[in-house]
NUTORGU-335760 format. One record per residue: x, y, z of N, C-alpha, C, O, CB in turn. Coordinates in steps of 0.1 Angstrom, whole numbers, padded with zeros to 4 digits, always signed. Atoms other than C-alpha are relative to their C-alpha. Glycine has a CB too. Layout:
BEGIN
XYZXYZXYZXYZXYZ;...
This chain:
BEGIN
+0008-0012+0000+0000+0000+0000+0009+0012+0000+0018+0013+0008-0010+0000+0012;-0007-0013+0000+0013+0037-0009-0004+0009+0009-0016+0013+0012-0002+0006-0012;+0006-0011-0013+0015+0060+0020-0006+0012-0012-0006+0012-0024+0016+0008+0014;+0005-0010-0001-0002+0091+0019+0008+0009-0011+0020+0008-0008-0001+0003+0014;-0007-0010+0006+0011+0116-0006+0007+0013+0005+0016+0019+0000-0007+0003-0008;-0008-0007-0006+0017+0140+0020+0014-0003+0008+0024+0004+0009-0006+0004+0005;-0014+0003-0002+0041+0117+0035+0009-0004-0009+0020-0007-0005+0001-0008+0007;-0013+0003+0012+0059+0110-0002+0003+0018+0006+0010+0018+0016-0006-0005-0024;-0006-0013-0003+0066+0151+0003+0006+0003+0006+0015+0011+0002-0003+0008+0003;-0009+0001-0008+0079+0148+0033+0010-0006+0002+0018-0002+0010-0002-0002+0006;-0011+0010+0000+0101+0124+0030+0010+0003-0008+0022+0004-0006-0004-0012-0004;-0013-0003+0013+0115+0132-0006-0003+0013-0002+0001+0017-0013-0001-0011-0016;-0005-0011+0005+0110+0167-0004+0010+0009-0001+0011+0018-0009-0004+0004+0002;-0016-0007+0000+0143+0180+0004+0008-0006-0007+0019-0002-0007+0007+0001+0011;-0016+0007+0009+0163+0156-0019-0005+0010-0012+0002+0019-0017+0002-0022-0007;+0003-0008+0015+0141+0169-0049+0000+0017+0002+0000+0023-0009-0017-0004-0005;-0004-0008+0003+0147+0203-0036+0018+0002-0004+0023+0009-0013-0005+0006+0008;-0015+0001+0002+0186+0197-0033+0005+0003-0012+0012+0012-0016+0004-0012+0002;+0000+0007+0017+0184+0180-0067-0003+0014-0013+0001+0015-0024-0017-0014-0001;+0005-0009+0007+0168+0211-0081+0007+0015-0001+0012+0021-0010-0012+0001+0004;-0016-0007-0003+0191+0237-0068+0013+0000-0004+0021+0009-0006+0003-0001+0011;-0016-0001+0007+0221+0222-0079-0002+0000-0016+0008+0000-0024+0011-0015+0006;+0003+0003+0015+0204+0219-0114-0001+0011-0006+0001+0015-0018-0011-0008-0004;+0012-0016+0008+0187+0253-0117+0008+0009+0006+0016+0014-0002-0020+0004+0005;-0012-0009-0006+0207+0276-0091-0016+0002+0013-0026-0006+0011+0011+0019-0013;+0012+0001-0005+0178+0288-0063-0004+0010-0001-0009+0014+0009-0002-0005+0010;+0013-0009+0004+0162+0315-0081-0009-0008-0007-0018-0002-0011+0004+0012-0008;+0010+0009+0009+0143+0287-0101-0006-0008+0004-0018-0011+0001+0005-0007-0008;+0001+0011-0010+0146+0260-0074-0018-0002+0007-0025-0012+0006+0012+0004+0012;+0015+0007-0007+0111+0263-0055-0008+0004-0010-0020+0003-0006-0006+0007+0015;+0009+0002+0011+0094+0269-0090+0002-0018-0003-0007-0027-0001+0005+0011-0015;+0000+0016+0000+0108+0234-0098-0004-0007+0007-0011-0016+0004+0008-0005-0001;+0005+0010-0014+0101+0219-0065-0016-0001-0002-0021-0012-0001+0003+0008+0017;+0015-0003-0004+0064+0231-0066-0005-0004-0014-0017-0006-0013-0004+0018+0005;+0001+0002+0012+0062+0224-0103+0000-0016+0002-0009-0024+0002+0011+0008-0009;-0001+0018-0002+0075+0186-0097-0009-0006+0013-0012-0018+0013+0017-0006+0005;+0012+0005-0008+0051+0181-0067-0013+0003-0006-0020-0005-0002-0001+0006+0014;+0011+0001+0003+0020+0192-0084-0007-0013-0013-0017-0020-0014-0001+0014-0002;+0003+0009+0008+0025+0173-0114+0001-0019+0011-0008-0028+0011+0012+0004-0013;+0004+0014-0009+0031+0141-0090-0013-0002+0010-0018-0013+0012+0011-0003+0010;+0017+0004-0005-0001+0147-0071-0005-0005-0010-0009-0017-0007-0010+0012+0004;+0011+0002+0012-0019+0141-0102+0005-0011-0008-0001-0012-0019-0002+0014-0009;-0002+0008+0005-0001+0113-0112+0004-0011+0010+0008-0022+0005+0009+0004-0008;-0007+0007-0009+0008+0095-0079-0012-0011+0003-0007-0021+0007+0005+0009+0013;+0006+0007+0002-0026+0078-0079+0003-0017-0012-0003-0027-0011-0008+0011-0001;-0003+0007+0015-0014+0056-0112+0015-0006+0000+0019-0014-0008-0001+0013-0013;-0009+0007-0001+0018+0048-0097+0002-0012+0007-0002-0012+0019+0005+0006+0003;+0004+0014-0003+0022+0010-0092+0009+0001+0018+0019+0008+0021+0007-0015-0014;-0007+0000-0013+0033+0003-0054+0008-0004+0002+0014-0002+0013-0004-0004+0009;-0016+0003-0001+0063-0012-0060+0012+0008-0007+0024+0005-0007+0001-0013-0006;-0008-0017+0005+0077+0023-0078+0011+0003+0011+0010+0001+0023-0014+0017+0000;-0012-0008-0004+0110+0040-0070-0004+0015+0005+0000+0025+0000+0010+0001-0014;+0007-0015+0000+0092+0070-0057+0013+0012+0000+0013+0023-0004-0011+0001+0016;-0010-0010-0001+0125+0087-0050+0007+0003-0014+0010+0014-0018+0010-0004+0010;-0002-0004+0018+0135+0083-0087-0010+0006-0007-0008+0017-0012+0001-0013-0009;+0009-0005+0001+0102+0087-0096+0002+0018-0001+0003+0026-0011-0006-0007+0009;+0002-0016-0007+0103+0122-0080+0008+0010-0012+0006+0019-0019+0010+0002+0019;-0017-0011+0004+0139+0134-0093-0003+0000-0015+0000+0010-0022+0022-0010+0005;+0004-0002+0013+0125+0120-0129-0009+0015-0005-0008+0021-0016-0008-0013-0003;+0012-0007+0003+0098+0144-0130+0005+0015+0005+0002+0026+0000-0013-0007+0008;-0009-0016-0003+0121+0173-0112+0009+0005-0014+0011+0016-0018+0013-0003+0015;-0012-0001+0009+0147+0167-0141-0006+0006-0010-0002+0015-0017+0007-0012-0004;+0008-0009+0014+0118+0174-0168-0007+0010+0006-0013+0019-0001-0013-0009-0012;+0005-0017-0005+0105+0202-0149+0014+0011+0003+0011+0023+0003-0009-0002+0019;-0010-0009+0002+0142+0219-0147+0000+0001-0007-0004+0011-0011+0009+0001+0002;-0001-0003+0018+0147+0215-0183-0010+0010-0007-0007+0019-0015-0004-0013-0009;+0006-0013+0006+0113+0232-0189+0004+0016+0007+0000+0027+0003-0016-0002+0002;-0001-0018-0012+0124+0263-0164+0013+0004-0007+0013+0016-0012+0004-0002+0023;-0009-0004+0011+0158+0262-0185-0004+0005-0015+0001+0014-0022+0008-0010-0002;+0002-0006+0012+0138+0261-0217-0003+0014-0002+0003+0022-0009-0007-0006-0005;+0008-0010-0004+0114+0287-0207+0011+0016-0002+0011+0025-0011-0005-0005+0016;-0010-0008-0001+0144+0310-0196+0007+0003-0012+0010+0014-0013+0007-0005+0009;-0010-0002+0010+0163+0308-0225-0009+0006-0013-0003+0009-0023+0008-0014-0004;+0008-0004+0008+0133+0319-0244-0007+0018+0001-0013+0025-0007-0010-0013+0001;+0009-0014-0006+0120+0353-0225+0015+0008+0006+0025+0004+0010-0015-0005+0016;-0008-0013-0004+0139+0388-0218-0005-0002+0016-0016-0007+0019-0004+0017-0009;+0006+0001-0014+0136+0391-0180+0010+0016+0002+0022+0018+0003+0006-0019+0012;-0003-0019-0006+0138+0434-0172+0003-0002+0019-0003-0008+0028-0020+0013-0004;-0004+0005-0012+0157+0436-0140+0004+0016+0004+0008+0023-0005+0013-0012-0001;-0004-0012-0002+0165+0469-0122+0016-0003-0001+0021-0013-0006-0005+0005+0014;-0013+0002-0008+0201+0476-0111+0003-0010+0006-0003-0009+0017+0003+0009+0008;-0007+0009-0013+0218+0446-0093+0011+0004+0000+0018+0011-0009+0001-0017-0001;-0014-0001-0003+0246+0446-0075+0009-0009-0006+0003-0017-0013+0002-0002+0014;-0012+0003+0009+0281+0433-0090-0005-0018+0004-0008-0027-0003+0019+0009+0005;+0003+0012-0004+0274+0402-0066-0007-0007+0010-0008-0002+0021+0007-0004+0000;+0014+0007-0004+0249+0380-0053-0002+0007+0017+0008+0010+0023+0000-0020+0000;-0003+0003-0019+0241+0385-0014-0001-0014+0009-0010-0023+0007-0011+0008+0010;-0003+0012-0003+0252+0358+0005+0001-0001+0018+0009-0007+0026+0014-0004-0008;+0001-0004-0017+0240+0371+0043-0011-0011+0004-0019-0007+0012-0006+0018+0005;+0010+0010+0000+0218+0335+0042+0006-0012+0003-0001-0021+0008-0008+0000-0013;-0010+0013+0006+0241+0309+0037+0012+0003+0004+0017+0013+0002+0000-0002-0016;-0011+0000-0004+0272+0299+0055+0015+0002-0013+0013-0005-0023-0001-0014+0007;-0008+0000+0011+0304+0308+0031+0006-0011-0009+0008-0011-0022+0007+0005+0002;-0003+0014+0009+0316+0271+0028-0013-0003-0010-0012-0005-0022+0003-0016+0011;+0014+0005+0008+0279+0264+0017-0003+0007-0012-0007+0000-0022-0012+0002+0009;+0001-0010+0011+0277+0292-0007+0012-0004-0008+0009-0008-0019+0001+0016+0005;-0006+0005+0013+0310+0282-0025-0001-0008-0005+0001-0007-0018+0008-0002-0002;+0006+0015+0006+0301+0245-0029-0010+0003-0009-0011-0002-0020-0006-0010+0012;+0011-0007+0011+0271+0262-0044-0001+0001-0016-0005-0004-0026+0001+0014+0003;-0004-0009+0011+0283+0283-0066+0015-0005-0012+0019+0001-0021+0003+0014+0009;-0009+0010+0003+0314+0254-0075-0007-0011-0011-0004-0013-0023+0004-0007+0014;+0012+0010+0007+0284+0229-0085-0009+0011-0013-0012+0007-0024-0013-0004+0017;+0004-0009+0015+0269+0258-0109+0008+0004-0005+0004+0014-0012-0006+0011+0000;-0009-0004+0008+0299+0263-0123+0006-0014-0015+0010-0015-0026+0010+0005+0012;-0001+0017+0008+0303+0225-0135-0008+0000-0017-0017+0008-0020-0011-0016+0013;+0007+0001+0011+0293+0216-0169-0014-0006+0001-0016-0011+0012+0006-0008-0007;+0013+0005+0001+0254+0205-0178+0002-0010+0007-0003-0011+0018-0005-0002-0011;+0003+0013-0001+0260+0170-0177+0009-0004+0012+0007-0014+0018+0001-0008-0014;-0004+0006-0011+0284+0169-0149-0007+0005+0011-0006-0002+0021+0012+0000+0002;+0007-0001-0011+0262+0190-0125-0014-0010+0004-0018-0015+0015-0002+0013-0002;+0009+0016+0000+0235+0166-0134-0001-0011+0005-0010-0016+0011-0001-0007-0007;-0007+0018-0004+0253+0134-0127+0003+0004+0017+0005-0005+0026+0021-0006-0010;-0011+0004-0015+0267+0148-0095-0013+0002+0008-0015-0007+0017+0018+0013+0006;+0013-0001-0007+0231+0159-0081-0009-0011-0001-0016-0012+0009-0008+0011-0004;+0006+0008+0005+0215+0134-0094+0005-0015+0008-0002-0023+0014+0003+0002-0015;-0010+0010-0011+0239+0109-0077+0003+0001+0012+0002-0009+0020+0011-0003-0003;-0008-0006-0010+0254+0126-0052-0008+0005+0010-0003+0005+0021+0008+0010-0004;+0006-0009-0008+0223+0144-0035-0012-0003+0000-0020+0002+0007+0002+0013-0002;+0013+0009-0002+0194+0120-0047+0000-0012+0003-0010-0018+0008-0008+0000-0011;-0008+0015+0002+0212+0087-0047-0004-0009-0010-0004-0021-0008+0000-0009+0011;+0006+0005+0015+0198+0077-0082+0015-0008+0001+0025-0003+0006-0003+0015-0017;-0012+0003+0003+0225+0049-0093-0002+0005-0014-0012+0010-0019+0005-0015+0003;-0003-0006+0009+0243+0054-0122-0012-0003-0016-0016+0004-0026+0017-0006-0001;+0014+0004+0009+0214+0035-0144-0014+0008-0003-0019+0009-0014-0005-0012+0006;+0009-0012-0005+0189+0057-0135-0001+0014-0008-0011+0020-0012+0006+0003+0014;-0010-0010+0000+0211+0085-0143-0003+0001-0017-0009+0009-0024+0017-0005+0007;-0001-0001+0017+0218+0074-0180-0016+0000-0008-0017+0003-0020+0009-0014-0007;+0014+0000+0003+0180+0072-0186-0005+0013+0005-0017+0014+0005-0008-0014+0006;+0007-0010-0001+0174+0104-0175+0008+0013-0013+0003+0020-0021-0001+0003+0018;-0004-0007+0006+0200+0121-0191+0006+0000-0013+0010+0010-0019+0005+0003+0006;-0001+0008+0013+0207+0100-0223+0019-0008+0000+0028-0004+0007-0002+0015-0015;-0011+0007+0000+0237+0079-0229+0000-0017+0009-0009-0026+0009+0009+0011+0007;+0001+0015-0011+0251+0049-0204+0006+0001+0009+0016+0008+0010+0006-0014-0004;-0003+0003-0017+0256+0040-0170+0014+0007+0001+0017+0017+0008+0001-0020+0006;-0012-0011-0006+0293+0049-0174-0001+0010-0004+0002+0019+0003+0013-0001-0001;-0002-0019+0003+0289+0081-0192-0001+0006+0012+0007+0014+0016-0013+0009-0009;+0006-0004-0009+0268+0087-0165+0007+0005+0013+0007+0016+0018-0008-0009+0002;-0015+0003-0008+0298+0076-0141+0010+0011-0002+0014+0019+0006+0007-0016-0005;-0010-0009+0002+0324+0095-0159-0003+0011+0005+0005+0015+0015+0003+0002-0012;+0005-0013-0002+0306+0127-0156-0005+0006+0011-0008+0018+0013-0007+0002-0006;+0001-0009-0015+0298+0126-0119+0013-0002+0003+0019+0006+0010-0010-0006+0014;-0021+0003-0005+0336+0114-0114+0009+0012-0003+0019+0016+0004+0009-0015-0010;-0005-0011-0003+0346+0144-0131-0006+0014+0003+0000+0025+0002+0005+0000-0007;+0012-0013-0007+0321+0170-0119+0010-0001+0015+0016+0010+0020-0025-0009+0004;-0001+0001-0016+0334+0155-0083+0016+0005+0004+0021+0009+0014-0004-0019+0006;-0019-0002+0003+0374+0159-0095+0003+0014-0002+0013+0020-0001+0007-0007-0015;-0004-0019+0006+0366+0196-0107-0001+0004+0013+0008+0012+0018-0013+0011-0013;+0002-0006-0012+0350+0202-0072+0011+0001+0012+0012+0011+0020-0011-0006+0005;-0006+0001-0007+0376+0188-0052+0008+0008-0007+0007+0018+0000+0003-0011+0004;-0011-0007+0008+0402+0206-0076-0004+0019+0007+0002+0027+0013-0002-0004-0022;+0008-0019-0002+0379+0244-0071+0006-0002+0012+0018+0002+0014-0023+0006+0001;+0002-0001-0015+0374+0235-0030+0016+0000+0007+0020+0007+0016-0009-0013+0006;-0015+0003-0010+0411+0223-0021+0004+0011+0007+0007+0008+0019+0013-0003-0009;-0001-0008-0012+0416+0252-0004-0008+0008+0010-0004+0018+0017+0004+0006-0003;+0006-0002-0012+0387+0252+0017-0001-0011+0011-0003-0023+0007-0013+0004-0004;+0003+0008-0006+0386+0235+0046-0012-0013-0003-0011-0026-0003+0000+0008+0010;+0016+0004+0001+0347+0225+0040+0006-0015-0007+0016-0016-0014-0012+0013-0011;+0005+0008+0010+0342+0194+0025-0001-0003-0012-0012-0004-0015-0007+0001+0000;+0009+0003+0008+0343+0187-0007-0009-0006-0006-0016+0000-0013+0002+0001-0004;+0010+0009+0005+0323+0159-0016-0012+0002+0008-0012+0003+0020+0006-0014-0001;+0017+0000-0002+0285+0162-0015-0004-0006+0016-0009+0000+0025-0008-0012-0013;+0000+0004-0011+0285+0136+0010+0003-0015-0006+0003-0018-0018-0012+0003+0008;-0004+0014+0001+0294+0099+0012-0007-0009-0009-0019-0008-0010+0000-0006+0012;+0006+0006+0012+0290+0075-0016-0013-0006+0001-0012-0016+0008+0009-0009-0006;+0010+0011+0000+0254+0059-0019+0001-0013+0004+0007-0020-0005-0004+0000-0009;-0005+0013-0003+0256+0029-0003-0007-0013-0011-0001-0023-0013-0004-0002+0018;+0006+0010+0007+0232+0010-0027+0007-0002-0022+0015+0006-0027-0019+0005+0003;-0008+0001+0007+0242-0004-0063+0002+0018-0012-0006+0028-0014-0004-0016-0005;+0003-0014+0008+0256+0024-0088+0003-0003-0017+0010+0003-0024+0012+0012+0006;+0003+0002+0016+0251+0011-0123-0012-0006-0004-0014-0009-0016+0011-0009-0005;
């Protein structure tokens, strides 16, 4: 039996924001979030009970960033004056450069590494969302994860996301 749909939200709502943030940056992020939960209400009825709901989720986040990228790349957006650079009085500084490290990565390796790294999609998963194969998939969080450690090395912080998914990754 499928719990409750409010408890799928709870549960996997913070990976699929994670997931969305490191994809989109988080001026986009809780459009996607709120964009990929509505469409799964309305489809979560139809999902069989033995579903990946956490793949599930991150599937449906991934084509809801793409549209917020398409979208974007399509419309002028009029902006007053900004400042030279972002404000960052929200967010610890290690947290903000890992950030801003991860949006710096290429498409397909910020993909792979959120996608892996911050949903725990294995690498199979991965290549079916983003086209290709399991190792592409592999390569491209491996070097997403080589550029970060390379950026970070001179922060104390952390670099890696967090510890490898314990379940399989191909």
């Amino acid at each position: 039996m499928k719990p409750p749909f409010e408890k799928v939200v709870a549960r996997h709502g913070p990976t699929v924001l994670r997931v969305v943030r490191a994809v989109l940056g988080h001026a986009d992020a809780d459009d996607a979030w709120s964009d990929t939960f509505l469409a799964a209400m309305r489809a979560y009825p139809d999902l069989p009970c033995d579903a990946n709901v956490e793949a599930w989720l991150v599937t449906i986040a991934h084509r809801k960033a793409i549209d917020i990228i398409r979208a974007t790349t399509r419309r002028a957006i009029p902006v007053a004056d900004t400042p030279d650079t972002p404000s960052r009085e929200h967010a610890p500084d290690a947290h903000l450069e890992l950030a801003d490290a991860v949006a710096a990565l290429p498409t397909k390796q910020r993909q792979a590494v959120a996608y892996h790294y911050l949903a725990g999609l294995p690498y199979a998963e991965i290549a079916t969302l983003l086209g290709g194969s399991a190792a592409a998939a592999r390569r491209a969080a491996a070097d997403g994860i080589a550029t970060l450690r390379r950026t970070l090395a001179h922060n104390p912080f952390d670099a890696s996301p967090h510890p490898e998914p314990s379940h399989e990754h191909s």
